[in-house]
C-alpha positions, 0 to 999 in steps of 0.5 A, spaced: 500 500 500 502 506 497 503 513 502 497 515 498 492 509 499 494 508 506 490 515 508 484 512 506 485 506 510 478 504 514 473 508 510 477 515 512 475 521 507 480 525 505 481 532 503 486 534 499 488 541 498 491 544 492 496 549 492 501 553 487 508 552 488 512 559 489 505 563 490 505 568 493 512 567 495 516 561 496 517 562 504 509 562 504 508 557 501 511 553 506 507 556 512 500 554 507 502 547 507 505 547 514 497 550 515 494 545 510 496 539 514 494 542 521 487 544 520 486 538 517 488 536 509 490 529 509 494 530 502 497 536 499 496 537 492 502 542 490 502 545 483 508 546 478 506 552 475 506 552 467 506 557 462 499 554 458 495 551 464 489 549 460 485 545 466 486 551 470 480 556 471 483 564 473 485 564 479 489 557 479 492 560 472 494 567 476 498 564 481 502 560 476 503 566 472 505 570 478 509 564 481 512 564 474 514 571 473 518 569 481 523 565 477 519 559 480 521 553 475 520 545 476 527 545 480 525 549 486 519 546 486 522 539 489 527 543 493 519 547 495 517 539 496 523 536 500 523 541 505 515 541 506 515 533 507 521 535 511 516 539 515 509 535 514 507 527 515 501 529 509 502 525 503 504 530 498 503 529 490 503 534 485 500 537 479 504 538 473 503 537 466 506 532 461 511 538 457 516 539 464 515 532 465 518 531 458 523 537 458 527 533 465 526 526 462 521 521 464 525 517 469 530 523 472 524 527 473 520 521 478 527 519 480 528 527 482 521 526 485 521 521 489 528 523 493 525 530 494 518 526 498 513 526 492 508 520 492 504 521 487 503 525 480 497 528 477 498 529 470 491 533 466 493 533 460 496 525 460 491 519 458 492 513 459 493 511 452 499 515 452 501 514 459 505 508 459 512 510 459 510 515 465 506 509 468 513 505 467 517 510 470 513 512 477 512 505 478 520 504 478 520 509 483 513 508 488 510 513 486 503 513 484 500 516 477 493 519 478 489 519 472 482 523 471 475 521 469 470 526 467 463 526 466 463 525 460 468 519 460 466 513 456 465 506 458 472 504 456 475 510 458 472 508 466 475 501 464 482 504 462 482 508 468 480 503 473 485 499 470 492 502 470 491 507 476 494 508 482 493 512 488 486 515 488 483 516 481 480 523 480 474 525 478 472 532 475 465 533 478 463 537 472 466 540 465 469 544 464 476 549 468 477 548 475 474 554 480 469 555 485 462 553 483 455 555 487 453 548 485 454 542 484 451 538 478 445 533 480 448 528 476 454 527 481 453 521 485 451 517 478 458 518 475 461 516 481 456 511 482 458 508 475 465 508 476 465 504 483 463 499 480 468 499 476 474 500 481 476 498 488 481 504 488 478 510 492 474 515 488 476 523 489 472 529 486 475 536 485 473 541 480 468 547 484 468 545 490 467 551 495 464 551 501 464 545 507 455 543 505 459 542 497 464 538 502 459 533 506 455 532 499 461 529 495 465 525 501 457 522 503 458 518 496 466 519 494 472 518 498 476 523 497 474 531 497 479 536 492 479 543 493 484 548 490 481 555 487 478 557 493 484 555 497 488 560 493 482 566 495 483 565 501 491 566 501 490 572 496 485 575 502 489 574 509 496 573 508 496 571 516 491 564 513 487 565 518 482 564 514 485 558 511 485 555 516 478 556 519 475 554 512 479 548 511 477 546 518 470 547 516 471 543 510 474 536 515 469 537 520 463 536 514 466 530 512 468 527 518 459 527 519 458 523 513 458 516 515 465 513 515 464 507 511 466 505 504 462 498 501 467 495 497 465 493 490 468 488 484 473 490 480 
């Protein structure tokens, strides 16, 4: 069982706050995961940031930019990763897209990630019939490649998925960029429902999730609850975090009353 997976043990709801790498600065970024994990995130996802991050709603795209004009590059964020994990017991994992993965070399960038702490790799743009190479080399390193689905995704698209994924797989409540959202779409717990049957993995929903009702709503069916662009508000807001804080500890008490069960289905 990877670092990942363990945190989900005995039907446990994680949450999982997104950051970027070097924004506002590099020594907040320290105090934000530091905060992150106290106020009760369970995996830290840390953003590389990129120059063209088609995913990425405004917000999320403006703290890349910013980071990217402070000379923040994929070298710095390791450094950024080794000495948060130096800090924090929380899994951390990060989001980048396939170009910087490229331009390092597929092995010595898992090789980098795995001495610096990193436990997983989430890649957007990457899908699995193009991922194998990737998938060979996090493997080499136990690191754990986490593929996304989206509603839209088709039957075998789920199957692929649930077949070559490690760690968690990520499901996009909506389509669409990421960014906060008043609502989330009916249809929800049918997709999620849909791919359960296909996986034992644990199922985690990000994409528009904003406040600690939205929270309570995705962790009642899924595993696993992302947050980012309204982290990144918050930031941008109080520079003490103690809006952070409150709001992440809101969001770790609406899921901690869900029930903490997760009925084990065939693969």
């Amino acid at each position: 069982m990877s670092r990942i997976e363990s945190v989900f043990k005995n039907g446990h709801k994680a949450l999982i706050g997104y950051i970027t790498a070097g924004y506002p600065d590099v020594k907040s970024t320290l105090r934000i995961a530091g905060a992150l994990a106290d106020s009760g995130c369970d995996i830290i996802e840390l953003g590389i940031p990129f120059s063209d991050p088609l995913a990425d709603g405004a917000t999320i795209q403006h703290a890349s930019f910013k980071a990217l004009q402070q000379g923040v590059t994929p070298r710095l964020c390791l450094e950024l990763a080794h000495e948060i994990q130096s800090r924090v017991s929380a899994p951390l994992a990060f989001m980048t897209y396939y170009n910087p993965i490229v331009n390092s070399g597929l092995e010595a960038f898992c090789k980098s990630c795995r001495d610096a702490g990193i436990s997983g790799l989430i890649v957007p743009d990457l899908t699995p019939d193009e991922g194998a190479d990737l998938e060979t080399a996090t493997l080499r390193h136990d690191i754990d490649l986490i593929y996304f689905l989206a509603p839209t995704s088709t039957a075998k698209r789920i199957s692929e998925v649930a077949a070559r994924a490690h760690g968690f797989i990520y499901m996009v409540s909506l389509t669409g960029v990421t960014g906060t959202r008043n609502t989330l779409p009916p249809e929800l717990e049918s997709f999620i429902g849909r791919v359960r049957l296909k996986t034992h993995l644990p199922l985690c929903v990000g994409f528009g999730i904003s406040t600690p009702e939205q929270a309570k709503r995705v962790a009642s069916t899924a595993d696993g609850v992302i947050v980012g662009s309204k982290l990144i508000q918050l930031i941008e807001e109080d520079a003490t975090l103690s809006s952070l804080k409150t709001f992440v500890s809101s969001l770790r008490k609406a899921m901690d009353s869900c029930e903490n069960n997760r009925e084990a289905k065939p693969i």
